[in-house]
Each structure stands twice: as C-alpha cells, then as structure tokens.
FIKOLTOR-77646 format. One record per residue: residue in one letter; residue number from 1; x, y, z of N, C-alpha, C in turn. Coordinates in nm, 4 decimals, always signed. Example, Ala and Ser with C-alpha at 12.3 -4.5 7.8 and 13.67 -1.06 7.14 Angstrom:
<atoms>
a 1 +1.3190 -0.5690 +0.7800 +1.2300 -0.4500 +0.7800 +1.3200 -0.3300 +0.7800
s 2 +1.2850 -0.2250 +0.7080 +1.3670 -0.1060 +0.7140 +1.2900 +0.0030 +0.7870
</atoms>
This chain:
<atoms>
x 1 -0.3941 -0.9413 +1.7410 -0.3829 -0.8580 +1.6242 -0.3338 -0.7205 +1.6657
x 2 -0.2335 -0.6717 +1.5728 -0.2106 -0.5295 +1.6130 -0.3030 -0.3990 +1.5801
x 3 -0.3231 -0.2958 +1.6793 -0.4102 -0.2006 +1.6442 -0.3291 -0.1123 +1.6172
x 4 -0.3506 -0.0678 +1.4595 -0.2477 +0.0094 +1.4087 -0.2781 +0.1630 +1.4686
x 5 -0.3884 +0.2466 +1.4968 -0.4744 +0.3453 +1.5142 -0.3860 +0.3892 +1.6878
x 6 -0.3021 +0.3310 +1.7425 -0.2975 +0.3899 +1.8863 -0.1089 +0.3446 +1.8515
x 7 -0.0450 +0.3637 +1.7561 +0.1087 +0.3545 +1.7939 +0.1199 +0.5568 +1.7052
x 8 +0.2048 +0.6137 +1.8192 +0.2057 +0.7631 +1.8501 +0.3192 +0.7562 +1.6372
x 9 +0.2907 +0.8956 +1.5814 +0.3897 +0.9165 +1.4653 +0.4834 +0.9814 +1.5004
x 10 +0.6094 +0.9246 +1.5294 +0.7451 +1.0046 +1.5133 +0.7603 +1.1201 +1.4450
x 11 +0.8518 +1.1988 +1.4634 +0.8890 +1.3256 +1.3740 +0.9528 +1.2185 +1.2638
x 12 +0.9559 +1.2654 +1.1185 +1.0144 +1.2419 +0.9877 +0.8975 +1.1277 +0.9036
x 13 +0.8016 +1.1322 +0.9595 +0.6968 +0.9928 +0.9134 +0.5620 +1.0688 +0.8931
x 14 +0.4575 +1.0346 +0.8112 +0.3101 +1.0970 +0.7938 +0.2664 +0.9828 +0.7495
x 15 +0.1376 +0.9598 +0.8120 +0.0326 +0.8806 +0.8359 +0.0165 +0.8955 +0.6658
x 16 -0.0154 +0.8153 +0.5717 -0.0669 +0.7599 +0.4309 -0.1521 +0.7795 +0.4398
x 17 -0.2634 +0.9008 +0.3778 -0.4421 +0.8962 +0.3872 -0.4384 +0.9442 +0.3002
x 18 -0.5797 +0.9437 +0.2522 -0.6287 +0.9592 +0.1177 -0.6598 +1.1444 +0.1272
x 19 -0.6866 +1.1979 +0.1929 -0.7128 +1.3430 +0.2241 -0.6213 +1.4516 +0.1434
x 20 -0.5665 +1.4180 +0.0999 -0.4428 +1.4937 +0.0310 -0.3857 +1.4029 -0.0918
x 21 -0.4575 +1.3748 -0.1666 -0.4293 +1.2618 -0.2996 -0.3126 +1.3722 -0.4268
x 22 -0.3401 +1.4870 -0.4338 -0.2502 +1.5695 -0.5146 -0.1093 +1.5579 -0.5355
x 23 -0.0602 +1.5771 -0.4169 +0.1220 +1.5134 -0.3744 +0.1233 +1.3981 -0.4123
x 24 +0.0479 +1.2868 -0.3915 +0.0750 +1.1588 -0.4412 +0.0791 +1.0796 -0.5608
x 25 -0.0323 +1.2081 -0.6270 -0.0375 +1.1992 -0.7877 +0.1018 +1.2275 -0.8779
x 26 +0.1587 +1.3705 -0.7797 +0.2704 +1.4317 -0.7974 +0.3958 +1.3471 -0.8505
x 27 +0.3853 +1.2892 -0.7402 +0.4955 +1.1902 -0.6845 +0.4950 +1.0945 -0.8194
x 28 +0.3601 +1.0252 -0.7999 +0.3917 +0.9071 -0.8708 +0.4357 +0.9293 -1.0668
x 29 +0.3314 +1.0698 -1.0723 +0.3505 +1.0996 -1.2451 +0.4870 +1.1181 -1.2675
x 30 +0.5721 +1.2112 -1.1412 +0.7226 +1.1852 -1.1807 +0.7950 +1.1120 -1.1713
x 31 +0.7490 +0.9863 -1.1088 +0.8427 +0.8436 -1.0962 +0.8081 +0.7553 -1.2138
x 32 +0.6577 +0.7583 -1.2717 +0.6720 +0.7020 -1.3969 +0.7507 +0.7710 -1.5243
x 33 +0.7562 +0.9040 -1.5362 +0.8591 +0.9712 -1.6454 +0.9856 +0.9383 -1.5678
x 34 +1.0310 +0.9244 -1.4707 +1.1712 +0.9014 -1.4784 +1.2221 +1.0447 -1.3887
x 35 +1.1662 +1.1013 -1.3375 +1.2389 +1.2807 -1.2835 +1.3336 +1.2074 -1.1885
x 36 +1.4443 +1.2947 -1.1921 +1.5528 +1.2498 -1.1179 +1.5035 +1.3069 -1.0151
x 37 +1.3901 +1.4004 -0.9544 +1.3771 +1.4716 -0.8400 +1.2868 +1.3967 -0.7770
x 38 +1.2131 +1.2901 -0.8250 +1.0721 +1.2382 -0.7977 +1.1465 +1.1997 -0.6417
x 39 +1.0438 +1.1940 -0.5296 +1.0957 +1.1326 -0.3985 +1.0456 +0.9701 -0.4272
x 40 +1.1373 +0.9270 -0.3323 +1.1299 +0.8068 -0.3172 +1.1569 +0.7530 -0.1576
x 41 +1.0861 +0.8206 -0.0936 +1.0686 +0.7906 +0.0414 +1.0071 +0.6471 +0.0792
x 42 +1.0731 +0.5762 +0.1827 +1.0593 +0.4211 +0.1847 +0.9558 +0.4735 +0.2875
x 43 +0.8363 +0.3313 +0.2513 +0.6510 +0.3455 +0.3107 +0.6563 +0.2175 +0.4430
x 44 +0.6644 +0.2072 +0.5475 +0.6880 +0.1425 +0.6347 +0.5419 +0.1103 +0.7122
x 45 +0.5289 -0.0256 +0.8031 +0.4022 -0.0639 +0.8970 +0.4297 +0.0449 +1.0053
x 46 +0.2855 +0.0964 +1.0242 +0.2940 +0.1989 +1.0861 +0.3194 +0.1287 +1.2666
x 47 +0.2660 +0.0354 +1.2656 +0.2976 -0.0319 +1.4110 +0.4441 -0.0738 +1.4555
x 48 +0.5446 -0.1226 +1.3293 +0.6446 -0.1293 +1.3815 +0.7552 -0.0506 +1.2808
x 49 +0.7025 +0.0387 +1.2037 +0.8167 +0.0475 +1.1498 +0.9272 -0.0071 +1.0526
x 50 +0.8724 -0.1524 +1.0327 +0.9437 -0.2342 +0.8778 +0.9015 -0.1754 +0.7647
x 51 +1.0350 -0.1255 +0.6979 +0.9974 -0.1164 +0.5622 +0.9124 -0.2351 +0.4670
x 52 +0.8164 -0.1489 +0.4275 +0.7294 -0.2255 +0.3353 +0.7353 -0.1996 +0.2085
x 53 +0.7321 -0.1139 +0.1260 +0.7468 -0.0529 -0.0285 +0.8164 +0.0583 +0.0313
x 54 +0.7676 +0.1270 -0.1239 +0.8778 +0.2673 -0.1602 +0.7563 +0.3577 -0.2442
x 55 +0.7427 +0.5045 -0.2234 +0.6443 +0.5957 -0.3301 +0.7089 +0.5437 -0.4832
x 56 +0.7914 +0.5198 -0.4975 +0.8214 +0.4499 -0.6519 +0.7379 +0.2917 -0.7221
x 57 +0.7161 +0.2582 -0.6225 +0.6279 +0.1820 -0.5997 +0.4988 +0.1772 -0.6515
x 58 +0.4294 +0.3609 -0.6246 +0.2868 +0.3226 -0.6474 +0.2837 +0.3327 -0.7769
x 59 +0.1644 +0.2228 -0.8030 +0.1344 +0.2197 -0.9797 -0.0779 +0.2528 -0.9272
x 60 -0.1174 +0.2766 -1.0943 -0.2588 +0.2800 -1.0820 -0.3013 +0.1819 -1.1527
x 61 -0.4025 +0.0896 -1.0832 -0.4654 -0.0043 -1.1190 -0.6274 +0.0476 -1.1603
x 62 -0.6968 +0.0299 -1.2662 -0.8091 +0.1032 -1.2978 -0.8113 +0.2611 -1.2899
x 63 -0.7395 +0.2935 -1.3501 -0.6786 +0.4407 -1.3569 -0.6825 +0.5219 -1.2479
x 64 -0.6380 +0.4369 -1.0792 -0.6515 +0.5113 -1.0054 -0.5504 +0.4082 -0.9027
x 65 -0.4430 +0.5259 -0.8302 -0.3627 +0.4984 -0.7382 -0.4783 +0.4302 -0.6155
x 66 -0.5561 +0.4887 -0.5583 -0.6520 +0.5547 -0.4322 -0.8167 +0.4249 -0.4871
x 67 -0.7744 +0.3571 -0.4001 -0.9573 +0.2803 -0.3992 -1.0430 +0.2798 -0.2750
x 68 -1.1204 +0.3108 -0.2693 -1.2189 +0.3223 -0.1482 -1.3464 +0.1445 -0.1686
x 69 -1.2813 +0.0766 -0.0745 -1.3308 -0.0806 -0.0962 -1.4129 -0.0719 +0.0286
x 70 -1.5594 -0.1964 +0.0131 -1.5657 -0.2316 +0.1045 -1.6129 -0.3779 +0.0927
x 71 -1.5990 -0.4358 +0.2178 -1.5447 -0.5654 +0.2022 -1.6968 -0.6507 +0.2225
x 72 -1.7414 -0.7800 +0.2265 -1.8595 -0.8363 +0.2758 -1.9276 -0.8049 +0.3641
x 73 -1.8504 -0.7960 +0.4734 -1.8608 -0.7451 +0.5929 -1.9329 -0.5732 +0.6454
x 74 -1.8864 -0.5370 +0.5192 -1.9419 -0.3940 +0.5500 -1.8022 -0.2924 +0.6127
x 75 -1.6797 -0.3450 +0.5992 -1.5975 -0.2799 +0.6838 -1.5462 -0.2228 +0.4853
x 76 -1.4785 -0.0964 +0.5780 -1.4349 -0.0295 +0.4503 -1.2795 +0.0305 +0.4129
x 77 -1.2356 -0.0068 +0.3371 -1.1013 +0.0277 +0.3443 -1.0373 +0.1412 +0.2545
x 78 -0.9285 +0.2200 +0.2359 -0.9221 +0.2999 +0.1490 -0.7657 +0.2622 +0.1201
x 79 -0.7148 +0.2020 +0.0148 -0.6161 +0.1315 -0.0030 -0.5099 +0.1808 -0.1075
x 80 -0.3926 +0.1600 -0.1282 -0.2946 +0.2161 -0.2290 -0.2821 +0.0802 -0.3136
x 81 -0.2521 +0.1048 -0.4567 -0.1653 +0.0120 -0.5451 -0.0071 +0.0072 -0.5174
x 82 +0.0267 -0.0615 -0.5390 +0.1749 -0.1205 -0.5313 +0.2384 -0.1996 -0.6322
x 83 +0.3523 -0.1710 -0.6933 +0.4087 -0.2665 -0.7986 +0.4143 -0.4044 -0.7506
x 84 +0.4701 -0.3036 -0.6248 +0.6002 -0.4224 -0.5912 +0.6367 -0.4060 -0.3534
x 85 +0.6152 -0.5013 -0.2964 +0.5849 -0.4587 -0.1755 +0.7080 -0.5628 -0.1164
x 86 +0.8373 -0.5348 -0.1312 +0.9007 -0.6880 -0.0521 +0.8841 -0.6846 +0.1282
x 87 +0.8499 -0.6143 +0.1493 +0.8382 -0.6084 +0.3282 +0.7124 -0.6745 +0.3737
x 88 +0.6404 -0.7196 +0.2608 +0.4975 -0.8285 +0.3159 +0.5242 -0.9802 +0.2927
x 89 +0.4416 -1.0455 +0.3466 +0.4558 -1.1774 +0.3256 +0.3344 -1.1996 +0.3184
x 90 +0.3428 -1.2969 +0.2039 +0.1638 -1.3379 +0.1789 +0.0862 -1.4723 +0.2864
x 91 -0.0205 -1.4414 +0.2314 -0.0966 -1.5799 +0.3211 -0.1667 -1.5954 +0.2935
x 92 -0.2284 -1.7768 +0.2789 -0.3559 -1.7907 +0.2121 -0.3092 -1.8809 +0.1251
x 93 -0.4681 -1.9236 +0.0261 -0.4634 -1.9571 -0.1002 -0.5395 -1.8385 -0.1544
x 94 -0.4404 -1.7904 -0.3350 -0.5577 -1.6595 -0.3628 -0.6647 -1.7686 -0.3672
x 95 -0.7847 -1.6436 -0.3635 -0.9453 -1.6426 -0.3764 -1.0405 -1.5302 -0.4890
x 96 -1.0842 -1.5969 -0.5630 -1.1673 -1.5166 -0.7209 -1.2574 -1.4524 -0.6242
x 97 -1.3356 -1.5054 -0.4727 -1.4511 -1.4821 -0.4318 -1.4126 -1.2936 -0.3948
x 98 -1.5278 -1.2469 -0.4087 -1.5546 -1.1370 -0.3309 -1.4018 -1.0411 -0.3615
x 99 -1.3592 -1.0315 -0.4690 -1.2525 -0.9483 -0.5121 -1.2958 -0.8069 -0.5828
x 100 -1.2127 -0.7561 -0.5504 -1.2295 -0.5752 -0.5821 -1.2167 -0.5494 -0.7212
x 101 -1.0978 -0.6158 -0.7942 -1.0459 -0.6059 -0.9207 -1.0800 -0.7475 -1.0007
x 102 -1.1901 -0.7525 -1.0753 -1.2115 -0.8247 -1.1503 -1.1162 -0.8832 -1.2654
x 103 -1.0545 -1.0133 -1.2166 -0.9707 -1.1255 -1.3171 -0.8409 -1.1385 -1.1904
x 104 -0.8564 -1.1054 -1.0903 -0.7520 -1.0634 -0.9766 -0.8237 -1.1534 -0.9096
x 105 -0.7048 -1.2565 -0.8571 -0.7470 -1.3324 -0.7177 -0.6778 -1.2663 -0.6269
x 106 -0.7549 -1.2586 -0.4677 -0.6734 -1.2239 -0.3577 -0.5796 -1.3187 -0.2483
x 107 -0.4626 -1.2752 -0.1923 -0.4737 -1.3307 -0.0220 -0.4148 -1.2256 +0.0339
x 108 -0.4010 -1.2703 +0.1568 -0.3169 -1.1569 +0.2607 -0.2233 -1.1072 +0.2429
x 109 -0.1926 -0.9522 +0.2769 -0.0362 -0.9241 +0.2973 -0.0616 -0.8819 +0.4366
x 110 +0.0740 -0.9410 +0.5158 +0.0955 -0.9112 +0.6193 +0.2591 -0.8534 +0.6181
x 111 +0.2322 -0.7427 +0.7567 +0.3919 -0.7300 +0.7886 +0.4801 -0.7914 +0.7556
x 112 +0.5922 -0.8590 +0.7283 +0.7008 -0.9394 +0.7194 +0.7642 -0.9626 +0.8921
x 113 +0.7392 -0.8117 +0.9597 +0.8199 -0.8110 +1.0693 +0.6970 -0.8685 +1.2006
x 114 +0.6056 -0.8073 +1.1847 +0.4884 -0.7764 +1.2714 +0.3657 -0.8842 +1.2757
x 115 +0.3667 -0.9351 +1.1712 +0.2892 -0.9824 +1.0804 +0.1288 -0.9027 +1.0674
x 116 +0.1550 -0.7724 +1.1141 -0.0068 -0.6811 +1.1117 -0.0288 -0.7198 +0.9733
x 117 -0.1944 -0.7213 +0.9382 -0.2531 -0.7496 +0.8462 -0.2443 -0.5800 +0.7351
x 118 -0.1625 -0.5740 +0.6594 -0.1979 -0.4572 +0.5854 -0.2375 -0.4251 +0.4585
x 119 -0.2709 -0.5513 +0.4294 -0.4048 -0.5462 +0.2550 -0.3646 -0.6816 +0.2735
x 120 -0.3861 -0.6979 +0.0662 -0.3719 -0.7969 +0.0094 -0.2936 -0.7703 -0.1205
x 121 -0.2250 -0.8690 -0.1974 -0.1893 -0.9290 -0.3027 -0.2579 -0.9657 -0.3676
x 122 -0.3135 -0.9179 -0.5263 -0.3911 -0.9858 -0.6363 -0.3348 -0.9922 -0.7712
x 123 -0.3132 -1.1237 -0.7320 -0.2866 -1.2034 -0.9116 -0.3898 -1.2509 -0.9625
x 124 -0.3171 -1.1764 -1.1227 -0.3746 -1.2038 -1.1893 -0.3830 -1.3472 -1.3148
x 125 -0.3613 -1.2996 -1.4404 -0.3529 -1.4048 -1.5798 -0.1906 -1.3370 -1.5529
x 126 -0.1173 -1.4752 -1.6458 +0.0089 -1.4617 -1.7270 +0.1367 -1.3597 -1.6003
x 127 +0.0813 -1.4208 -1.4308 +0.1804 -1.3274 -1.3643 +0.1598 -1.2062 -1.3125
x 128 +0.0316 -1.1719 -1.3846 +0.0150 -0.9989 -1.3534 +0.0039 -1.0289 -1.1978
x 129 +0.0809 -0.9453 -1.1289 +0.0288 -0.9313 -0.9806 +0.0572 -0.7899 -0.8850
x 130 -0.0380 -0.6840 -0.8299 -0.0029 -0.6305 -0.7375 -0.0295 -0.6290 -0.6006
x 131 -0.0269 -0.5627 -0.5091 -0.0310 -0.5574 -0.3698 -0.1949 -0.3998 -0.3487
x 132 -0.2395 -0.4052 -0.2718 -0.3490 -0.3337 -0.2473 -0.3056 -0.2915 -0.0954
x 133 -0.2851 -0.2109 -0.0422 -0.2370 -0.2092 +0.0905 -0.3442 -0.0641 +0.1737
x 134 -0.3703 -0.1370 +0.2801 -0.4481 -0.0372 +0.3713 -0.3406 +0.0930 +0.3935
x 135 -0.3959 +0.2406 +0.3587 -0.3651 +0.3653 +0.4047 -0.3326 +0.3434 +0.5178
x 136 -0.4050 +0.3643 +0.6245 -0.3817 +0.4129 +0.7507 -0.3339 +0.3043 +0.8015
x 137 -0.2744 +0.2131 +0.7837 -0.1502 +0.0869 +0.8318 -0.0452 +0.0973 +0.7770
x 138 +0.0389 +0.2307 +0.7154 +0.1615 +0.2314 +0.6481 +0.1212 +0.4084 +0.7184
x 139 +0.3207 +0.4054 +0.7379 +0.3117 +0.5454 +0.7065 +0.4387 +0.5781 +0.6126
x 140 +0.4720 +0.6888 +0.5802 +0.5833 +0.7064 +0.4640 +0.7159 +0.8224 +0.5194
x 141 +0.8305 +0.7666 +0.5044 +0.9053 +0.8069 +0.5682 +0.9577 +0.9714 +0.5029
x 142 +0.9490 +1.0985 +0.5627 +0.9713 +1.1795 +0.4829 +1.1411 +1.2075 +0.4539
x 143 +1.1550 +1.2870 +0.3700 +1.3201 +1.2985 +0.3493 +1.4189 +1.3845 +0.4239
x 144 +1.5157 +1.3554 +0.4842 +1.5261 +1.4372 +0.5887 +1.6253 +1.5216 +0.5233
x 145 +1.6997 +1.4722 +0.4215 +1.7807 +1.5592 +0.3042 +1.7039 +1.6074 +0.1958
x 146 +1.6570 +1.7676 +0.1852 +1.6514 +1.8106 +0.0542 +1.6686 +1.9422 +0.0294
</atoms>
C-alpha cells in the first residue's frame, strides 16, 4: 500500500486539508454561479501525481463540501465531495453496511494510476452517485498563470 504522508510537495501543488475551508467555499460558490474567474485547478494523488478531479468538481453533499468520518475501526477521515472523479477506478461490490450518507451505498476509489486507496464512491437511488475522497491523499495543483 502506498503511504501517502512521506512523498515530499513540489513547488505549484498544496496538500488538500481541511484547515483553511474559506478558499474552498470560495472556489466552489463561484463555480456553481458560473464566474468566469472561479479556478479550476486539476486535484491530483498526492503519491503519484495522476490527475484525479478538478475544484469544479466539488459539490456539497448534506450541506457541506468538508466531512469529518470515522470509520468502524475507529480510524478517521476528513474527506471532500466530488461530482465527478475520472482519475479513480472503483472496487468492490457497493455496500449499505456502515455508510456515512444514508440511502448511499459504498466501494473503493482508488488511484487509476497508483491504485493508492483515496476514498470511496456512493451510489445512490435513480443513479445519484458521488465520490468522497480522503484530503490528505490528493493535493491540488495551483495556477501558475494569473
């Protein structure tokens, strides 16, 4: 398994954490109106670097971008919503058990490139489906034009 916590951050990239949620609110309220200025910096596995989503991307599920989960186990995650994630590949059969978002089944998203584990995918009724993706296993590429 890859340990995302020990690959060094390049200049033009910032680690995804919840510590600074304001900019991200920013971001996302102007990508749902449409601002032609909104960034849209592509969100990549922080271990290798495959693009995974895009900040256009984030949507709020239970009126909140930002969930602080913890799992059976006791391990705890602090995770982003996602419309839409094509740089993962799923795995599994979903599972109703032990899910965060009630009427949402889960399975894995992994890297596409890496296959690091970096959330999950939950569908729902009638298609509904998003991606839940671990913070600190993505980082977001900043803009080097502005």
């Amino acid at each position: 398994m890859v340990n995302h916590t020990t690959h060094p951050q390049p200049q033009g990239y910032r680690l995804l954490q919840r510590t600074d949620p304001e900019p991200l609110l920013r971001t996302e309220i102007a990508a749902k109106h449409g601002a032609a200025d909104a960034a849209d910096h592509a969100i990549v596995c922080a271990a290798c670097r495959h693009p995974i989503t895009s900040e256009r991307a984030r949507i709020c599920v239970n009126r909140a971008h930002l969930h602080r989960c913890v799992n059976p186990a006791g391990y705890v995650f602090e995770i982003g919503c996602f419309g839409s994630a094509a740089g993962c590949k799923t795995w599994g059969a979903p599972s109703p058990e032990h899910t965060w978002f009630p009427g949402f089944a889960w399975d894995y998203a992994l890297c596409g490139d890496c296959r690091g584990h970096l959330g999950w995918r939950f569908s729902g009724a009638a298609g509904a489906a998003f991606f839940g993706l671990v913070l600190n296993r993505l980082v977001s590429e900043e803009a080097s034009r502005r």
